[in-house]
C-alpha positions in Angstrom: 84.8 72.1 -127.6 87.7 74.4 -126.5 88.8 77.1 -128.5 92.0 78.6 -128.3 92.8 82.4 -129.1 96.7 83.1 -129.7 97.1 87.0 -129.0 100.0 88.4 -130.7 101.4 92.2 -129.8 101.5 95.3 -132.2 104.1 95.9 -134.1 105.1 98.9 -132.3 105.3 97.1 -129.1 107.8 94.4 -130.4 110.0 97.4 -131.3 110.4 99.1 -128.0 111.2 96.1 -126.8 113.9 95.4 -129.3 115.4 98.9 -129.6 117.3 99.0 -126.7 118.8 95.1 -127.1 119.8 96.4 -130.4 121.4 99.3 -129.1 123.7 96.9 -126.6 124.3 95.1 -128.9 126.1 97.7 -131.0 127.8 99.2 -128.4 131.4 98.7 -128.8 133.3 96.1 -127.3 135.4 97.8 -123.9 132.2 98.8 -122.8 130.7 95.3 -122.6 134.2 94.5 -120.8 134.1 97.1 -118.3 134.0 100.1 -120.0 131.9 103.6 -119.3 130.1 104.8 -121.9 129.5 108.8 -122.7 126.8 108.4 -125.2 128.6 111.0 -127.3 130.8 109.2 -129.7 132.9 106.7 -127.6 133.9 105.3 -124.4 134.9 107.9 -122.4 137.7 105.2 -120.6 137.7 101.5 -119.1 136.5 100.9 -115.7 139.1 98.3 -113.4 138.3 95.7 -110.6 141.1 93.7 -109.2 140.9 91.8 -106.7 143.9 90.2 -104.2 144.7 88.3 -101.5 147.8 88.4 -98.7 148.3 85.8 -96.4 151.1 85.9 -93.7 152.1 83.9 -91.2 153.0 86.2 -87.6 155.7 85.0 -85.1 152.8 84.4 -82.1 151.0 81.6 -84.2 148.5 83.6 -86.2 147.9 84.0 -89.8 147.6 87.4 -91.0 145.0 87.8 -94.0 144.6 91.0 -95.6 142.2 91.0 -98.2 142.3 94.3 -101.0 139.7 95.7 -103.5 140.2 98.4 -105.9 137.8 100.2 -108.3 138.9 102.7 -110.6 136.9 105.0 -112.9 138.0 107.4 -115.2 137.3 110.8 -115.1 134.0 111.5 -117.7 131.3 113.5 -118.5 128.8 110.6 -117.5 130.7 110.1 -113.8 128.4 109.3 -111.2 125.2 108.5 -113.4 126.2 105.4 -115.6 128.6 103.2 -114.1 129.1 99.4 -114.7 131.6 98.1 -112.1 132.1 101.3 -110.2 129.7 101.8 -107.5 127.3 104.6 -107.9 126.5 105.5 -104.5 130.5 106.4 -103.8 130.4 108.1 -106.8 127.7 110.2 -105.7 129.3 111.4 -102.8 132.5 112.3 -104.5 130.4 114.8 -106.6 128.2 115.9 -104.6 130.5 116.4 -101.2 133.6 117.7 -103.0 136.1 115.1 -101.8 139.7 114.8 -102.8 140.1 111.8 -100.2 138.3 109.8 -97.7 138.6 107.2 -95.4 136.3 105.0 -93.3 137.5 102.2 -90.7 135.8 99.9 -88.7 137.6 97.9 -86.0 137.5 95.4 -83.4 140.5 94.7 -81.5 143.6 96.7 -81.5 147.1 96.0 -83.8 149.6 94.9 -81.4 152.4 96.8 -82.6 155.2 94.5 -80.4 154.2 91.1 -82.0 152.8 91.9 -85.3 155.4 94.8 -86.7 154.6 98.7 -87.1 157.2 99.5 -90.0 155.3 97.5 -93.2 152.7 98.9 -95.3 150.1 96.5 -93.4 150.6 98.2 -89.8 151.4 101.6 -91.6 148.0 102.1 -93.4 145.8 99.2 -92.0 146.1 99.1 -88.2 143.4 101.2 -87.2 142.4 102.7 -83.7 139.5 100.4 -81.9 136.1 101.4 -82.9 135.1 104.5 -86.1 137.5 106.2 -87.4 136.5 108.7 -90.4 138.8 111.9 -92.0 137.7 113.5 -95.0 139.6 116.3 -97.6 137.1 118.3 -99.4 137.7 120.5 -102.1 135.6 123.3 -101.2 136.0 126.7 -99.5 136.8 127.2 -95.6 133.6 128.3 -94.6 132.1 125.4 -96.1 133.4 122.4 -95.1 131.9 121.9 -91.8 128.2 122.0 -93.3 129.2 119.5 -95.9 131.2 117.5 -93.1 127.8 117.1 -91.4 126.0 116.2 -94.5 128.5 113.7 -95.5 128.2 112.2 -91.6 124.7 111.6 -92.7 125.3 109.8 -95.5 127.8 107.7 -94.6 125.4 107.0 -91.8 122.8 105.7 -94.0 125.6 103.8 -96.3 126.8 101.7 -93.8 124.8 101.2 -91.6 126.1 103.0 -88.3 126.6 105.7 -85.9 129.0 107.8 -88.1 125.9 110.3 -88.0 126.9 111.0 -84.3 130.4 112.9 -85.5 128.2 115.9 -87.1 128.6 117.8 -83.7 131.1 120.0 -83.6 132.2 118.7 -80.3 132.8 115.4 -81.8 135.3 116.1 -84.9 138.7 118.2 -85.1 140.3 120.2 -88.1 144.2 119.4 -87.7 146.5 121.5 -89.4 149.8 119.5 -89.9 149.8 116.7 -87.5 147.9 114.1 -89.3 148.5 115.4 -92.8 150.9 118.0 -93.9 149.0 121.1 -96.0 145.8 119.6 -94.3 143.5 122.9 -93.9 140.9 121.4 -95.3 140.8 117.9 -93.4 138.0 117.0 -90.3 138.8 114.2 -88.6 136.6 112.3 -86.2 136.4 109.3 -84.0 133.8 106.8 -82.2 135.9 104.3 -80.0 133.2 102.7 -78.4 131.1 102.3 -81.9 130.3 98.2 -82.5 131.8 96.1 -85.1 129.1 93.5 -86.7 127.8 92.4 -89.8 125.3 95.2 -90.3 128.7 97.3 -91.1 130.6 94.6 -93.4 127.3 93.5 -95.6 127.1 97.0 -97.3 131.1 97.1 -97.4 130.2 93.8 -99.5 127.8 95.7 -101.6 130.5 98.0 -103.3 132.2 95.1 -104.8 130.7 94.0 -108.2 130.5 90.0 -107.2 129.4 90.8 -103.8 130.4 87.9 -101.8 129.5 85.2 -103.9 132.5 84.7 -106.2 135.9 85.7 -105.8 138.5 86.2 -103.2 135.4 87.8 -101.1 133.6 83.9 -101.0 136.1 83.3 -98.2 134.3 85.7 -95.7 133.1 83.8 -93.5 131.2 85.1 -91.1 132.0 83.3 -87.9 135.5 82.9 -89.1 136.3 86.7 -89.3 134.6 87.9 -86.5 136.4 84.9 -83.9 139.6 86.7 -85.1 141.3 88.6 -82.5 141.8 92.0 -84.8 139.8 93.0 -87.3 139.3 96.1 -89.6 137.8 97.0 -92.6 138.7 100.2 -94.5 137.3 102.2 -97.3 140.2 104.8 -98.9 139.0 106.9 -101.3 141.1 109.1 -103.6 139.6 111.4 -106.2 141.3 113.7 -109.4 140.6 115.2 -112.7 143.4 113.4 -114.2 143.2 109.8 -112.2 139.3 109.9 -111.8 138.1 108.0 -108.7 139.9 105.6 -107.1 138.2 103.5 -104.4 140.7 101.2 -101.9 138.3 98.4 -99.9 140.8 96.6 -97.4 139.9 93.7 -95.1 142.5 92.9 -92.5 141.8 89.9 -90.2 144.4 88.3 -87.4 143.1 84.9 -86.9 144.5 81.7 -85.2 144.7 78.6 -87.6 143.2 75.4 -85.7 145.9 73.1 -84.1 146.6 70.7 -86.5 150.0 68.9 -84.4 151.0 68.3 -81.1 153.4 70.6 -79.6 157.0 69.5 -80.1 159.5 71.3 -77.5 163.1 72.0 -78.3 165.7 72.7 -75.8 166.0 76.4 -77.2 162.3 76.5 -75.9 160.8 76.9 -79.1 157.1 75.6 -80.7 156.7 74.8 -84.2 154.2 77.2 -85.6 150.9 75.6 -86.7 150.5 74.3 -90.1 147.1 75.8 -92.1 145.6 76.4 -95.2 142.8 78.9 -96.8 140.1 75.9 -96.2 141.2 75.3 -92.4 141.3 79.1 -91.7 138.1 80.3 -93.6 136.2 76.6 -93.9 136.0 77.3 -97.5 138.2 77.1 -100.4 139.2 79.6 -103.0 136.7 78.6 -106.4 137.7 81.0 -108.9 138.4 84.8 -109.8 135.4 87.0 -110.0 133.8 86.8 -113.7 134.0 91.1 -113.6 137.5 91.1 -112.4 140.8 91.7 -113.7 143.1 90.3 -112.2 142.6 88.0 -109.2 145.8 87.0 -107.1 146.9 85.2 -103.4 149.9 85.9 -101.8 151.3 84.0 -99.2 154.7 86.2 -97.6 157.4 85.3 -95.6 159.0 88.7 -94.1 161.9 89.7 -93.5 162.6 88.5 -89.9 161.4 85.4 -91.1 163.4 84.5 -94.2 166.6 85.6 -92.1 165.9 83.3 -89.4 165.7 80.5 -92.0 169.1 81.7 -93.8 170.5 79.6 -96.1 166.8 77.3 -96.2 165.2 79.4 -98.2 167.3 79.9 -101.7 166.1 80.3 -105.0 162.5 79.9 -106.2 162.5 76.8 -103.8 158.5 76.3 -102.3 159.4 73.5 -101.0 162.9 72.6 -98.5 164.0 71.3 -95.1 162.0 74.5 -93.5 158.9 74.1 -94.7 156.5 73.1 -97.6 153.7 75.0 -99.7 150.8 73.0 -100.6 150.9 74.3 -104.3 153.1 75.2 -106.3 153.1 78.7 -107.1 152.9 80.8 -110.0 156.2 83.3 -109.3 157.9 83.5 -106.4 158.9 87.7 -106.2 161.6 89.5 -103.9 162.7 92.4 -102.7 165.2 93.7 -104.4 167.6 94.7 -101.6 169.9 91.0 -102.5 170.0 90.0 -99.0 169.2 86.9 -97.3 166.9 89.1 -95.3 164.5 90.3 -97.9 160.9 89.4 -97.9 159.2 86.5 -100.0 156.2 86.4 -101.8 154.4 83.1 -103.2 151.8 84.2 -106.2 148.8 82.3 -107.6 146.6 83.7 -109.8 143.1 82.1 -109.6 143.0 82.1 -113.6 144.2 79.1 -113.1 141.9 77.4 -110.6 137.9 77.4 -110.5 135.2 74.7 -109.6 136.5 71.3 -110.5 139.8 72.9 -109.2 139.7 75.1 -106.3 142.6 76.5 -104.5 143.6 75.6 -101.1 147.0 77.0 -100.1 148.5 76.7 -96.9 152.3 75.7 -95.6 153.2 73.3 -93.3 156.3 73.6 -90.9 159.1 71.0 -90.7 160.8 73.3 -88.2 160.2 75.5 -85.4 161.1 79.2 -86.0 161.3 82.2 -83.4 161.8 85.7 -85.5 160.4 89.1 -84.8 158.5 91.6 -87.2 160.0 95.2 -88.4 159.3 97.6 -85.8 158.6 101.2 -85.7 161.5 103.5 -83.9 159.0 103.7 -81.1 156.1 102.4 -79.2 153.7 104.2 -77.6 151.1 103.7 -75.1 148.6 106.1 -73.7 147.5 105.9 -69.3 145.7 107.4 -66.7 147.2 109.2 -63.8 145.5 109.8 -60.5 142.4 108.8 -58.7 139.2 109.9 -57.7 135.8 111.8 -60.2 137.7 115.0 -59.9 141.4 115.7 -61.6 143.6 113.7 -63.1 146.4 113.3 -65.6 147.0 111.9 -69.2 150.3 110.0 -69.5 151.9 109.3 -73.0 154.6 107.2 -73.5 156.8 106.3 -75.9 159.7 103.4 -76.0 162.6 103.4 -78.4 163.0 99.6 -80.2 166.7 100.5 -80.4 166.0 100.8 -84.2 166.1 104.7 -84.6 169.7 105.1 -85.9 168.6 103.8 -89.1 166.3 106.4 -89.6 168.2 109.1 -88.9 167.6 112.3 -90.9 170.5 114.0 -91.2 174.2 112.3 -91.1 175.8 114.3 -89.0 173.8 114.3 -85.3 171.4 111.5 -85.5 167.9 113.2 -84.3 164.0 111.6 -84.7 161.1 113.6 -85.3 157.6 112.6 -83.6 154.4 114.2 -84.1 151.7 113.4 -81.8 147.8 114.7 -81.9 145.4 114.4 -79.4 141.4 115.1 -79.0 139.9 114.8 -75.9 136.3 115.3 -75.4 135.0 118.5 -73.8 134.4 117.5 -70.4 137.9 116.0 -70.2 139.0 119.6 -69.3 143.0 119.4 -70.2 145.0 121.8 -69.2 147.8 122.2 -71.5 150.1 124.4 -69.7 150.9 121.9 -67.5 152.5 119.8 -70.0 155.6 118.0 -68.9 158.1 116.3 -70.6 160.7 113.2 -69.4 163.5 112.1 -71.5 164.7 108.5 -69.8 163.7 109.6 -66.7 164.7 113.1 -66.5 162.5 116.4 -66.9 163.4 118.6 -69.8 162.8 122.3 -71.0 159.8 122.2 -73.0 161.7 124.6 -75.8 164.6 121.9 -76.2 162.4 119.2 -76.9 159.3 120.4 -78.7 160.1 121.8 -82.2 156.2 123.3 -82.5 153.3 122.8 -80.6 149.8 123.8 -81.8 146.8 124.0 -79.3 143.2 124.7 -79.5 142.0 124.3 -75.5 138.0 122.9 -75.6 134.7 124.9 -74.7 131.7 123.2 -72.9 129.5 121.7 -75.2 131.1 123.7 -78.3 134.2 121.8 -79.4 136.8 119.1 -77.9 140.5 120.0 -76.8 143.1 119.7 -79.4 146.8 119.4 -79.2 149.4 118.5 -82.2 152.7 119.0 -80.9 156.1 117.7 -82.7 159.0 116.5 -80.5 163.2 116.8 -81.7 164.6 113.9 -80.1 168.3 112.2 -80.0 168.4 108.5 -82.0 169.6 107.7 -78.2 167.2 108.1 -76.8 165.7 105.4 -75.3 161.9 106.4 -73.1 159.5 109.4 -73.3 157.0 110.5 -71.6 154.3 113.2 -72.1 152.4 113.9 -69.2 149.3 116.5 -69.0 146.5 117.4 -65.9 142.8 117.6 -66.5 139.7 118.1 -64.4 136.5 116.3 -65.1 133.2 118.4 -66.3 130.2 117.4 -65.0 127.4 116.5 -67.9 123.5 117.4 -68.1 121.4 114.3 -67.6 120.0 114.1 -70.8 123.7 113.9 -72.3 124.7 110.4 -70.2 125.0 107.5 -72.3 122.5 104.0 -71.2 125.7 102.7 -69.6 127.3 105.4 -68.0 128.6 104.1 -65.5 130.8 102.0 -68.1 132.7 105.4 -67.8 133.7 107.5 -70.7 136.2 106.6 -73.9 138.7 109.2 -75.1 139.6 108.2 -78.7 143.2 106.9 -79.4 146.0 109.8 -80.0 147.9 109.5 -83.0 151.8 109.1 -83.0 153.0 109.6 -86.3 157.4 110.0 -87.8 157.2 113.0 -90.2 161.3 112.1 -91.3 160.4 108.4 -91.8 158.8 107.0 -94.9 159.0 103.1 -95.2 158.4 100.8 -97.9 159.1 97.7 -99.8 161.6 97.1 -102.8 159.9 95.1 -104.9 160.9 94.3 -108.0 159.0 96.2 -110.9 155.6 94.6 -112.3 155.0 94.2 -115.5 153.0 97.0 -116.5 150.4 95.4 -118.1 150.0 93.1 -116.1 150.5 95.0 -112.3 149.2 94.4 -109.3 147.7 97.4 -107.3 148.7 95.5 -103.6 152.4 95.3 -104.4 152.1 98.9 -105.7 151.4 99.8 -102.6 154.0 98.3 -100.9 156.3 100.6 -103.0 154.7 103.4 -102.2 156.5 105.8 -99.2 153.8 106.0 -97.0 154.5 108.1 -93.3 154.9 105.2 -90.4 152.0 105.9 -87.9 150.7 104.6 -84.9 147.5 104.5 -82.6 147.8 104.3 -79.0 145.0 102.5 -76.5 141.7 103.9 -75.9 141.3 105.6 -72.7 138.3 104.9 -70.4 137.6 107.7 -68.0 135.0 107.5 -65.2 132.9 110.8 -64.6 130.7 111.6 -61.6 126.7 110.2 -62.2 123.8 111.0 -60.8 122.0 108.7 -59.1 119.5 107.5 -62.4 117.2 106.0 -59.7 116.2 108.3 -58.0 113.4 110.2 -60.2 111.6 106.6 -60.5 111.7 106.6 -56.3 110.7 110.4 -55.8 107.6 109.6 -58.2 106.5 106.2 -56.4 106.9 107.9 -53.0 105.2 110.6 -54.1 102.2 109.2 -55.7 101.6 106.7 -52.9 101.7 109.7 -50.5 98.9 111.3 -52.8 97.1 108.2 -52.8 96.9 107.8 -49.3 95.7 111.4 -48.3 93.1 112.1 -50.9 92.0 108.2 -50.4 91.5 108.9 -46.5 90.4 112.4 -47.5 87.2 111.4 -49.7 86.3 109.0 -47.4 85.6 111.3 -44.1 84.2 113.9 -46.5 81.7 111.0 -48.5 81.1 109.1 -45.5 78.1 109.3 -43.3 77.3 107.2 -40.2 74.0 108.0 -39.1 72.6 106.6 -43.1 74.9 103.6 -42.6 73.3 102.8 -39.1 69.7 103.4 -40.9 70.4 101.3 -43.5 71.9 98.8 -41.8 68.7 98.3 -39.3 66.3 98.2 -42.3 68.5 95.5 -44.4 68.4 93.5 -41.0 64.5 93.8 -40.4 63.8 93.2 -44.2 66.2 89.5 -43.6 63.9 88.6 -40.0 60.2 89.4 -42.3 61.2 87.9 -45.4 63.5 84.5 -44.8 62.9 82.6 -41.1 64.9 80.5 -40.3 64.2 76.7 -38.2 66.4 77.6 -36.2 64.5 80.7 -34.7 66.0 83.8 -34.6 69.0 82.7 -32.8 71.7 83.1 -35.3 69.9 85.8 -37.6 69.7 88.0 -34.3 73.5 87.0 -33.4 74.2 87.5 -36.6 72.4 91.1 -37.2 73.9 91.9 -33.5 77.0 91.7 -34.4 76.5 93.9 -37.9 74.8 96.6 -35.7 77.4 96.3 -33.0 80.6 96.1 -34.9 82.1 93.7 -32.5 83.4 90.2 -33.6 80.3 88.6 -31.5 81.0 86.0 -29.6 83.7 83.3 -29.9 82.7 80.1 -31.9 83.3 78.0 -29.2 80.0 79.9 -27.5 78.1 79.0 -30.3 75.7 75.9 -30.8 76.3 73.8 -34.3 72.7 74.2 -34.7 73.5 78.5 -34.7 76.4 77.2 -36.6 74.1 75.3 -39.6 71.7 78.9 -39.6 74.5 81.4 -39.8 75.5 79.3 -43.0 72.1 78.9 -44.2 71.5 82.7 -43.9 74.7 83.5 -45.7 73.8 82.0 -48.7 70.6 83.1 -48.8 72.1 86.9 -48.1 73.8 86.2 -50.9 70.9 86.3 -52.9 69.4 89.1 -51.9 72.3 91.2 -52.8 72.8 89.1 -56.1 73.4 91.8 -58.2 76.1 93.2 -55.5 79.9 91.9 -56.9 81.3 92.0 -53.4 78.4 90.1 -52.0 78.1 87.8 -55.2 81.3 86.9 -55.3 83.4 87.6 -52.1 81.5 85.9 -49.7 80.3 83.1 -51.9 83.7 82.1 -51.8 84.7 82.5 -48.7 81.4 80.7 -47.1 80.2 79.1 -50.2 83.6 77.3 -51.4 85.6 77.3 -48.2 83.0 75.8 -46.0 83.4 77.7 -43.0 83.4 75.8 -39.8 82.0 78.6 -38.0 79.3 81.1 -38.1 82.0 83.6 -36.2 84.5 84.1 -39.6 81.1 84.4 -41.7 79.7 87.4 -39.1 83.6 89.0 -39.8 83.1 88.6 -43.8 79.3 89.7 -43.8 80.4 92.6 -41.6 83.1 93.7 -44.0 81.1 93.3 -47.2 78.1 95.0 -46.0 80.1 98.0 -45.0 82.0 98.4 -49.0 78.4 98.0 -49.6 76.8 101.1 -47.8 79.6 103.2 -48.9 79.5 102.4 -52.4 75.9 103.1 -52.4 75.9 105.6 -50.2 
């Protein structure tokens, strides 16, 4: 008969466990939506996640998609301890490192400033330099900012998984002063170009967003799609104040090429019709809903500027759908610039309110005519090169090409004139030396006074801190090439500093090109306010047009990495061979050997006879006392032949608990069956001799 006991808790018990659902339950209601609570007497301010989408189509056949994340939290007693959509760990390192702005980037590829546009806010604050890319603004005191630099290198490190930790050197990181940021005294900025792009740096990106990548605009990242693409980036910008709180900026940009989905159709102008796509072809996934914590959740799909005034008079309206091309879905709103041109940019919006599960979105466009157009440029391109040959000297070559689109930006009204800053860090052993700076305007050498405005240098020291140079260039809207040219000599490094691959040769992060009198953006029309959306904020914002040229790859003498593994064979093997011959003139003594020898042999004639007489044992013993080969086996009679083999084997048990006898010569006379008794006198010979030495 079973019995069963039913076991109920104390009282007390039950109430711990139901005090603190009671307690949630009465919290109020903004903090269940979002809200951070100060445990005081109220909610000390909501917490925001939006989430949103930009899709773009790009004039050499690739789709642009640049996905953006924000977090905000308000400023509170309880910030960076209790936080329910804000991530705590970045809110951690706002308090703890004094930061009034950050920002991380990783990259793969580089923005190709000819084909994709370098005037828009994506190229302006999104195309970053190949590789790490990390500058920092601390609110703290001069003297104490490059210990908390290194501290934050750390735990960044850690964060995201990568190398970040290696810019805590000092000869790694530079403090500009007005270059990269005006009033910037308080800035370090570093670079890794060589540092690798993977999936162990985007998986804790992903962890800072509060539906990770399982719901949301973020379901679309694909791994294999995104990393197929030929540029990638992904950015963390963060911003920090008493009055705004923190403010974290994720960004995704990806360039990717849509699958071909029609056959190329040639026109006598020569031109293709661009490839049609959609989300699901791009990403192999489709679009399933907002994030649950999120709110607002929004895809655009843009048509810029070049673009819409290629099509003309196609494109009028709110029209999604004419003899150009055609949207998939219908959008929500269809927003423009406000300029009232037929050159203004278009943007399709869908909110993903309206779509989830049983109704995922899928937009895409398909083409009913081929287009040609070109993106808004910068006033110049520039491009970074290598001058001269040989480990020794060379030169650094910057150059900069006007896109005939200067007088536009003009500064003044009267004498057109363009402003350039450009800042440089080279490595240590990339010894520049800067008074042999040289400037060419179209051609032509010019007086460094009437070109450079200001100039600001700080020349390296070995092992101690990399060359710097900002320097800011007065130019003529005219002008159409320059070029910055500067000589170097190569340092040589210890051998502990060389990289695995060193002979790969040596990267020299990308220089910054910057227009200090230009500040671009988009005339959108106004959101609603309470109902805004923090991407097309952005593209209001003036934001200073900046560019990144190539990575440079210089080669520096090596050493030969070998040669330590060949000096230590070669010398061991040396060793080896003289205290080897050594110990055995010093250990070795004849005259025993000969005794021995005679008394083995007479102890073999007393104790085993053979039938055959003493023919073979004596031309057998003969030959051990001799050292000679003996004589030839032709000489020999089989019936020696059938002895010598009989004796081995029974020598072989004599010396049974000998290995070389035991084992050695088993084999060779044992196994092998030797035809004659002349290879067994050779191997007995041998043997017997390891023998007497051992023992002896």
């Amino acid at each position: 008969m079973a019995v069963f006991f039913r076991l109920s808790p104390p009282p007390f018990l039950l109430l711990l466990v139901l005090l603190p659902l009671s307690t949630g339950f009465l919290l109020p209601t903004s903090v269940a939506a979002g809200g951070s609570y100060d445990g005081v007497g109220g909610v000390g301010g909501e917490e925001e996640f939006t989430e949103e989408l930009l899709l773009r189509p790009l004039p050499d056949r690739k789709v642009l998609a640049h996905f953006h994340f924000e977090s905000r939290v308000p400023p509170s007693s309880t910030n960076g301890r209790h936080h329910h959509l804000f991530p705590k760990a970045i809110a951690q390192l706002v308090n703890k490192f004094q930061i009034q702005e950050l920002e991380l980037s990783f990259t793969q590829g580089r923005w190709n400033y000819e084909r994709w546009g370098g005037l828009d806010y994506i190229p302006r604050v999104n195309a970053k330099p190949p590789g790490l890319e990390l500058w920092a603004m601390f609110d703290l005191p001069i003297d104490q900012i490059d210990a908390t630099w290194k501290n934050l290198t750390h735990a960044l490190s850690g964060l995201f998984c990568s190398s970040i930790n290696f810019l805590e050197s000092t000869t790694a990181f530079a403090a500009p002063r007005w270059s990269f940021k005006s009033h910037s005294s308080n800035l370090r900025y570093g670079a890794l170009p060589r540092e690798a792009v993977c999936t162990e740096n985007l998986t804790p990106w992903l962890k800072l967003l509060p539906c990770r990548d399982k719901a949301g605009l973020a379901f679309l990242l694909d791994r294999p799609s995104i990393y197929k693409g030929y540029y990638h980036s992904q950015r963390l910008h963060l911003f920090s104040s008493e009055t705004t709180g923190i403010v974290l900026e994720q960004t995704l940009t990806i360039v990717l090429k849509p699958n071909q989905q029609r056959t190329l159709t040639t026109y006598p102008t020569d031109q293709l019709f661009q490839p049609n796509w959609s989300v699901n072809s791009v990403f192999r996934k489709k679009l399933m809903g907002q994030c649950v914590l999120a709110k607002s959740s929004k895809v655009f799909l843009e048509l810029d500027r070049g673009l819409v005034r290629e099509m003309g008079s196609l494109i009028l309206g709110d029209s999604y759908s004419n003899k150009g091309f055609e949207m998939s879905v219908a959008p929500n709103r269809v927003i423009r610039e406000a300029l009232g041109s037929h050159g203004d940019s278009v943007l399709f919006e869908y909110n993903l309110n309206d779509y989830g599960e049983n109704n995922p979105l899928d937009v895409g466009i398909t083409w009913k005519l081929p287009f040609a157009w070109s993106c808004p440029q910068a006033p110049f391109h520039a491009n970074r090169f290598l001058m001269g040959s040989g480990n020794e000297r060379g030169s650094i070559a910057i150059y900069l090409q006007s896109t005939q689109t200067s007088e536009s930006f003009s500064d003044t009204a009267d004498v057109c004139m363009m402003k350039i800053a450009v800042f440089q860090i080279v490595p240590w052993y990339v010894r520049v030396y800067y008074h042999t700076l040289k400037v060419f305007v179209d051609g032509k050498p010019q007086v460094i006074s009437d070109i450079v405005e200001k100039i600001q240098v700080s020349p390296s020291e070995d092992k101690l801190s990399p060359g710097i140079m900002e320097v800011m260039l007065r130019l003529p809207c005219s002008t159409m090439s320059v070029v910055l040219t500067m000589d170097f000599d190569k340092g040589f490094l210890h051998i502990d500093e060389y990289p695995p691959d060193a002979n790969q040769g040596f990267d020299i992060p990308s220089a910054i090109v910057s227009f200090p009198s230009l500040h671009a953006k988009s005339s959108i029309l106004a959101e609603d306010p309470k109902d805004g959306s923090p991407l097309l904020s952005k593209f209001q914002e003036s934001n200073l047009v900046r560019s990144y040229t190539e990575v440079l790859l210089v080669p520096l003498t090596t050493p030969d990495f070998s040669m330590p593994y060949n000096v230590i064979t070669f010398t061991c093997t040396v060793l080896a061979l003289y205290f080897g011959s050594l110990l055995n003139v010093l250990r070795r003594r004849v005259a025993e050997e000969e005794r021995l020898l005679n008394k083995v042999s007479s102890t073999i004639s007393s104790d085993f006879p053979f039938d055959d007489g003493g023919d073979a044992l004596g031309l057998f013993v003969g030959t051990l006392n001799s050292g000679s080969l003996g004589s030839s086996p032709s000489n020999i009679p089989s019936a020696h032949v059938v002895s010598c083999l009989q004796f081995s084997g029974l020598f072989i048990q004599y010396f049974n608990g000998v290995f070389c006898m035991s084992s050695f010569l088993f084999l060779v006379v044992g196994e092998r069956r030797l035809g004659s008794c002349y290879e067994a006198q050779i191997t007995s010979h041998a043997c017997i001799k390891v023998i007497f030495q051992i023992e002896g």
